[in-house]
C-alpha positions in Angstrom: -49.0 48.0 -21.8 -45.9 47.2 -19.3 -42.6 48.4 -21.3 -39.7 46.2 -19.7 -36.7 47.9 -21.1 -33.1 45.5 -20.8 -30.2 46.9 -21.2 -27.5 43.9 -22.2 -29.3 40.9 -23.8 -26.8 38.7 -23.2 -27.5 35.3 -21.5 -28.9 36.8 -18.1 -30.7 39.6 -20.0 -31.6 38.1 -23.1 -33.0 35.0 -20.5 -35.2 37.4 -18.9 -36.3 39.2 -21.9 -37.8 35.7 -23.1 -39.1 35.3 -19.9 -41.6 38.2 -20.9 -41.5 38.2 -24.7 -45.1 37.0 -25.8 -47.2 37.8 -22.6 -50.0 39.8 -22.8 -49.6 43.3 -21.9 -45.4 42.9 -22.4 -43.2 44.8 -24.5 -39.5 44.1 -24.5 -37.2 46.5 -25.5 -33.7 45.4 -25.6 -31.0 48.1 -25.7 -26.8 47.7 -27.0 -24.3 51.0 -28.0 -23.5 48.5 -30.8 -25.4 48.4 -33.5 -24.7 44.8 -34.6 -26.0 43.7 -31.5 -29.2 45.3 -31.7 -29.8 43.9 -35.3 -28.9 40.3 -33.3 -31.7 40.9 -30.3 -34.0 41.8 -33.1 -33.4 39.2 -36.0 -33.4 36.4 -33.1 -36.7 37.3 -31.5 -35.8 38.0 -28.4 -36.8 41.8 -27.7 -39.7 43.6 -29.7 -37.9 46.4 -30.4 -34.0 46.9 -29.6 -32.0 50.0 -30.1 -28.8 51.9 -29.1 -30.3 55.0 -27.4 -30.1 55.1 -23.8 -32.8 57.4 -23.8 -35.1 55.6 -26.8 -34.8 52.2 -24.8 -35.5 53.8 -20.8 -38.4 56.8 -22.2 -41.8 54.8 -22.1 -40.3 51.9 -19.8 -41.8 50.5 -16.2 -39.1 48.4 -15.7 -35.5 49.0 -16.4 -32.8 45.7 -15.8 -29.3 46.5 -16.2 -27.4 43.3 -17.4 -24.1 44.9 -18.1 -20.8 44.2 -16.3 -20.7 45.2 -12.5 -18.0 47.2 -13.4 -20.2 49.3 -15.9 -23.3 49.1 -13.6 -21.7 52.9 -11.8 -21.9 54.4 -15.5 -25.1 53.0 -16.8 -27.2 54.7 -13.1 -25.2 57.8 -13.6 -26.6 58.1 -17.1 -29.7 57.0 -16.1 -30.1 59.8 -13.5 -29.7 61.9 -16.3 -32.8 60.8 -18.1 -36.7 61.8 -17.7 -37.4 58.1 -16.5 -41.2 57.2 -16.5 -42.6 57.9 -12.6 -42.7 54.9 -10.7 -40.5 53.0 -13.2 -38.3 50.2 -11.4 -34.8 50.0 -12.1 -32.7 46.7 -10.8 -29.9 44.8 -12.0 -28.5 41.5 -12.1 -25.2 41.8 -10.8 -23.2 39.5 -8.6 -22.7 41.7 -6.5 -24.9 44.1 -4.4 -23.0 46.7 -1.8 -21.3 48.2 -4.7 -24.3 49.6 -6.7 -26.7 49.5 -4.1 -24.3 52.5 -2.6 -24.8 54.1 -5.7 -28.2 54.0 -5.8 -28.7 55.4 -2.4 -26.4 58.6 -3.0 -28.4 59.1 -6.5 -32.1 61.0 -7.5 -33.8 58.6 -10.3 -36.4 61.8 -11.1 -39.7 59.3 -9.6 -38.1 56.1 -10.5 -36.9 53.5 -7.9 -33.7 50.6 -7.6 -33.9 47.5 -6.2 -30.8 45.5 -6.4 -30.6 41.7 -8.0 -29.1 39.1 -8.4 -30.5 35.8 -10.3 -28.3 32.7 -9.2 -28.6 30.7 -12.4 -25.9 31.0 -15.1 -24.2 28.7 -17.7 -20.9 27.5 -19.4 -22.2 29.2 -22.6 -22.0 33.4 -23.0 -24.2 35.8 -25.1 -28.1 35.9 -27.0 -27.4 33.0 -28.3 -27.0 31.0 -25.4 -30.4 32.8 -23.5 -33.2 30.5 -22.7 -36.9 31.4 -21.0 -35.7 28.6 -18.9 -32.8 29.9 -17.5 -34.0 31.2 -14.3 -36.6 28.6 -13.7 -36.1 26.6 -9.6 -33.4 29.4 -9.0 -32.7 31.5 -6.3 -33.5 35.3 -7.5 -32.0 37.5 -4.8 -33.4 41.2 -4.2 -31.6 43.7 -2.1 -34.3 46.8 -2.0 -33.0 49.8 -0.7 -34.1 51.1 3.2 -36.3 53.7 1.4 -37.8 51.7 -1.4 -41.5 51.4 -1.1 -43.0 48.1 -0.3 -45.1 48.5 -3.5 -42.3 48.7 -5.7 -40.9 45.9 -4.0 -44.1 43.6 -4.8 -44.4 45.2 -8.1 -41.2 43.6 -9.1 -41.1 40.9 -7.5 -44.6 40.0 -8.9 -43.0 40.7 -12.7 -40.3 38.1 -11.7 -42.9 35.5 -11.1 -42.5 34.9 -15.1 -38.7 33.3 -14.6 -40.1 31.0 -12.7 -37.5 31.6 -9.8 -37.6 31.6 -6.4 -37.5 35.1 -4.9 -36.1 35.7 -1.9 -34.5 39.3 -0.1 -31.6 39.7 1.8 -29.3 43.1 2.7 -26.5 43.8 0.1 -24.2 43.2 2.7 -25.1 40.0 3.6 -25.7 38.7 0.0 -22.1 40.1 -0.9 -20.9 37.8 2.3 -22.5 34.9 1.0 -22.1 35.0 -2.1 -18.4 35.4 -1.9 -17.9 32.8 0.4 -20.0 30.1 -1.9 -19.0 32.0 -5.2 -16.2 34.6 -5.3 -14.0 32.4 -3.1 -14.3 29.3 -5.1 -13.4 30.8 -8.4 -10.3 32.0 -6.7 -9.1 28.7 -5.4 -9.7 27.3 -8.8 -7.6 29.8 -10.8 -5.0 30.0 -8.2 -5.0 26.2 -7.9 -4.6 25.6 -11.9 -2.0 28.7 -12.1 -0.1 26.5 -9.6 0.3 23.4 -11.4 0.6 25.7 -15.0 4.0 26.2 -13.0 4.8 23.1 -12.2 3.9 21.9 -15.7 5.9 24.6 -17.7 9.5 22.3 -16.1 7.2 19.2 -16.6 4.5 18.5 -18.8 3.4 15.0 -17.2 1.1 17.5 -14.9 -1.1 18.8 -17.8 -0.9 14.8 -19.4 -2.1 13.8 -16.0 -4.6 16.5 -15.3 -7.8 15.8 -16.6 -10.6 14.4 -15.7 -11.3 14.8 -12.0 -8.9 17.9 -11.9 -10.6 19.7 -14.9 -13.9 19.2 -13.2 -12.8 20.7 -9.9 -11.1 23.5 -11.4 -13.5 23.9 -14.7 -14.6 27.6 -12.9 -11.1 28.8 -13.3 -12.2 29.0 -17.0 -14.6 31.5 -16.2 -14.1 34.9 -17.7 -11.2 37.3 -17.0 -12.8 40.6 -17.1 -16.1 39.6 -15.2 -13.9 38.1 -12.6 -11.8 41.2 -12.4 -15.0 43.3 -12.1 -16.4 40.8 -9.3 -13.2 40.5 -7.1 -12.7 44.2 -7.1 -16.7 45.2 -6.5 -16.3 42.7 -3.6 -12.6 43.5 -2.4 -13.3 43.8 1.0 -15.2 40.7 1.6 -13.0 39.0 -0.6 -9.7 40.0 1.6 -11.6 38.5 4.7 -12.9 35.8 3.2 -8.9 35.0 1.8 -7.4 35.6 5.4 -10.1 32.9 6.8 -9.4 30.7 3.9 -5.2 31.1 4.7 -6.0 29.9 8.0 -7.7 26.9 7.6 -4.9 26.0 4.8 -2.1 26.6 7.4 -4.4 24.0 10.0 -3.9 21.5 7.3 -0.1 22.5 6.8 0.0 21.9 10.6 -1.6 18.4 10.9 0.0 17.0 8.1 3.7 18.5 9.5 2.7 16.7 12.9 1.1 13.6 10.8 -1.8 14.3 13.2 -3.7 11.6 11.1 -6.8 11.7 13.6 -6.9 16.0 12.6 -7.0 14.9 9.2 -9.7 12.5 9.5 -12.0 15.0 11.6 -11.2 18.0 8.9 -12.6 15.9 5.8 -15.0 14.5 8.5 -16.5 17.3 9.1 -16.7 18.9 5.5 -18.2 15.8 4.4 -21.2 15.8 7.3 -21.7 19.7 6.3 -21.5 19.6 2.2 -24.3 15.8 2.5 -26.5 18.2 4.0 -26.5 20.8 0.9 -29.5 20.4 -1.2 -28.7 18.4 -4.1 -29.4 19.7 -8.0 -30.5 22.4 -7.4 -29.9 25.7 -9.7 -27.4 27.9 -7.8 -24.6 30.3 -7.7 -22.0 27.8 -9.7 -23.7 26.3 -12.4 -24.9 22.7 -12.1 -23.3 19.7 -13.8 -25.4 17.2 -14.9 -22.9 14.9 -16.4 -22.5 10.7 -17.0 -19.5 9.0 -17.9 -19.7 5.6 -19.8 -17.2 2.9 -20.6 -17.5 2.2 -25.0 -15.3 -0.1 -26.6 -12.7 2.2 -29.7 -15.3 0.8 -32.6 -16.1 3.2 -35.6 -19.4 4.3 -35.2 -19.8 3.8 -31.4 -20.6 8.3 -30.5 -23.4 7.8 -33.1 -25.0 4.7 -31.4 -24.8 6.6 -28.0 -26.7 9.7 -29.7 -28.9 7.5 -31.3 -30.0 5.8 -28.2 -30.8 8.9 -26.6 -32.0 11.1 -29.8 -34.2 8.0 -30.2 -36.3 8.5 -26.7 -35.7 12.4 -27.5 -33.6 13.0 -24.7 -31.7 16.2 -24.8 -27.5 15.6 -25.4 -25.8 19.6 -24.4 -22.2 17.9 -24.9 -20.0 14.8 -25.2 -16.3 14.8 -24.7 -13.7 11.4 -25.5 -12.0 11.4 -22.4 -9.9 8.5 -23.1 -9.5 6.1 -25.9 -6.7 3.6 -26.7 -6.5 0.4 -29.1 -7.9 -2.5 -27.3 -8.4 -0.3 -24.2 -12.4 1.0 -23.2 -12.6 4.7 -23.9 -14.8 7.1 -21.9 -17.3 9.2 -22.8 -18.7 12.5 -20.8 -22.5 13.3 -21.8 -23.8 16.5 -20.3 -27.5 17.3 -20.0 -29.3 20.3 -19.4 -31.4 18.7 -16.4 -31.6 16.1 -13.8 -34.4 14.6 -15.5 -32.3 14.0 -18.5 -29.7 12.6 -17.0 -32.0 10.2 -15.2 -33.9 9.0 -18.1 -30.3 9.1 -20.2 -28.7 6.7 -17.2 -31.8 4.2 -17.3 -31.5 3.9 -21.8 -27.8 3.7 -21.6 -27.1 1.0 -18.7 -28.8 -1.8 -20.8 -25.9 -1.0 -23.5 -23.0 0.3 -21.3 -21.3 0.7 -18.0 -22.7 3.8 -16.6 -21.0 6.3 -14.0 -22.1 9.4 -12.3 
C-alpha cells in the first residue's frame, strides 16, 4: 500500500488528493491543525483518513506534499525534520516558488527521506476543498526542481506518481523556474494591482473611472483580485527576482514615456508590433501559470426570462455553464451577457448552440 500523506487540502492539495483517491494500492491521508477542516477533507471524500497530527499524517507515508502557503513551507520542513519519516519517503511541495525552500531543503537532514521541489501550473478563480477537482492538473505544466543530491530514483518515483494528474512533467533549476515564473506570473500580478490602485486614485476625486471601468479593464486587471496574503508570501519568497524583473519592467515603461514625449509614432508602432508578433506565437488554451479564461459574450434583448433560455439552451445539450455575469442592460438597449466555461471544448460547442439564437463574441 503507497500512503500519500497532504498536508493542506485546499484546491491544489485537495486536487491532487483526488487525483489518487480510489486507485489501487492508494491511501490518502489529508492533514489540517484545525479540526473543522479535517472533519471537511473527511465528510467530502476527498482523503481516506485526515487528521491534525503532524506526526499521525507523515508516520506510515511514501509521499509527503506540502500545500501550505510558501511562507509556511520553512515551518512545515523544520517540523518535518523533526519527525521519524518513513526511509525513502519523498517530500515536495507545490509552491510558486522554488529557490526559497529548495535552500531549505539543502541545509536540512530528512532522517532517509528526500525533497524534490514543485510547482503545478494550473490554478483557479475559486479557493479551498470545495473548489478541488481530479481534473485540475490535467494538460498542465507540473514543474520539478530536484535537488543536486537527489537520487534519480526518487526523482522517477515521483514523477511516475504524478502521471495520475494527468500533467505534463517537466524539470528545471529553482533558479530558473523562479526567473520564469516571475516574469510570466509574479510580474503580471504586480502590474495589475498597481495598475487598478492607480485608477482607485483617480476614482476616489471622480467616480466616472470605476462607472467606466469594466469590461475590458476588469478582464485585464481581474489577477489584481488575487489574494493578499499569498501575494505577500510570493513577492517576498521571490524578492530578488522580483526587484530585477521591476527595474527591467521601469525601463521599457520610460521607452514608452519617451516615444510618446517625441510622438515618435513609428516607435510606437514597432513596440506593439513587436509584442503582437511575440504573444501570436504563445500556444493558445493551454492550462498555465494564470489561469485560463474560457469566456463568450452575447448580445440578448432586456425580456423577462431571457438568462433562463440561455441556460436552457446549453443545460439542454449538457454543456457545462461555470458563470454568467449581466454586463450591461438598459430599456430598449441589447444587454450583454459573459458565460464562462470550464474548457475550450465547452466554449466551442456553447458558441455553435448559441449563434443560431444570438450574436456571439469571443
Amino acid at each position: 500500500m503507497t500512503t500519500i500523506a497532504i498536508f493542506g487540502v485546499g484546491l491544489m492539495g485537495g486536487s491532487l488528493a483526488l487525483c489518487f483517491k480510489g486507485k489501487p494500492g492508494f491511501r490518502v491521508v489529508g492533514h489540517s491543525p484545525r479540526q473543522a477542516s479535517v472533519d471537511k477533507y473527511v465528510s467530502r471524500g476527498v482523503v481516506d483518513h485526515a487528521t491534525t497530527s503532524m506526526a499521525e499524517a507523515a508516520a506510515d507515508a511514501d509521499f509527503i506534499f506540502l500545500c501550505v502557503p510558501v511562507g509556511s513551507l520553512e515551518a512545515y520542513m523544520l517540523e518535518l525534520q523533526r519527525l521519524p519519516l518513513k526511509e525513502g519517503c519523498i517530500v515536495t511541495d507545490v509552491g510558486s516558488t522554488k529557490g526559497g525552500v529548495v535552500a531549505v531543503a539543502e541545509r536540512l537532514t530528512l532522517r532517509g527521506a528526500h525533497f524534490i521541489g514543485g510547482h503545478p501550473m494550473a490554478g483557479g478563480e475559486r479557493s479551498g476543498v470545495e473548489a478541488a477537482s481530479s481534473h485540475l492538473y490535467e494538460n498542465a505544466i507540473y514543474v520539478l526542481t530536484p535537488l543536486a543530491s537527489t537520487p534519480e530514483s526518487a526523482y522517477a518515483k515521483l514523477a511516475e506518481l504524478l502521471q495520475h494528474t494527468k500533467a505534463q512533467i517537466i524539470r528545471v533549476e529553482a533558479g530558473l523556474h523562479d526567473r520564469v515564473v516571475g516574469a510570466i506570473s509574479h510580474l503580471p500580478h504586480v502590474i495589475a494591482a498597481a495598475l487598478v490602485n492607480q485608477v482607485r486614485v483617480y476614482d476616489e476625486a471622480d467616480p466616472l473611472y470605476s462607472n467606466l471601468a469594466a469590461g475590458g479593464f476588469r478582464d485585464i486587471t481581474r489577477i489584481a483580485s488575487s489574494d493578499p496574503e499569498l501575494w505577500r508570501d510570493i513577492l517576498l519568497s521571490n524578492r530578488d527576482v522580483m526587484l530585477r524583473l521591476i527595474d527591467d519592467w521601469n525601463d521599457g515603461i520610460e521607452r514608452f514615456r519617451r516615444l510618446i514625449e517625441t510622438a515618435d509614432g513609428e516607435g510606437i508602432e514597432a513596440e506593439f508590433r513587436r509584442s503582437r508578433e511575440f504573444r501570436s506565437g504563445l500556444p493558445e488554451r493551454r492550462k498555465g501559470i494564470l489561469t485560463a479564461q474560457y469566456d463568450i459574450y452575447i448580445d440578448v434583448p432586456d425580456h423577462p426570462g431571457i438568462i433562463g433560455s440561455v441556460a436552457s439552451l446549453l443545460g439542454n445539450e449538457r454543456i457545462n455553464l461555470s458563470n454568467i455575469q449581466i454586463i450591461e442592460s438598459r430599456e430598449d438597449t441589447p444587454g450583454v451577457l459573459r458565460l464562462s466555461f470550464r474548457s475550450q471544448a465547452d466554449l466551442d460547442r456553447a458558441t455553435a448552440v448559441l449563434k443560431p439564437h444570438y450574436a456571439v463574441h469571443v
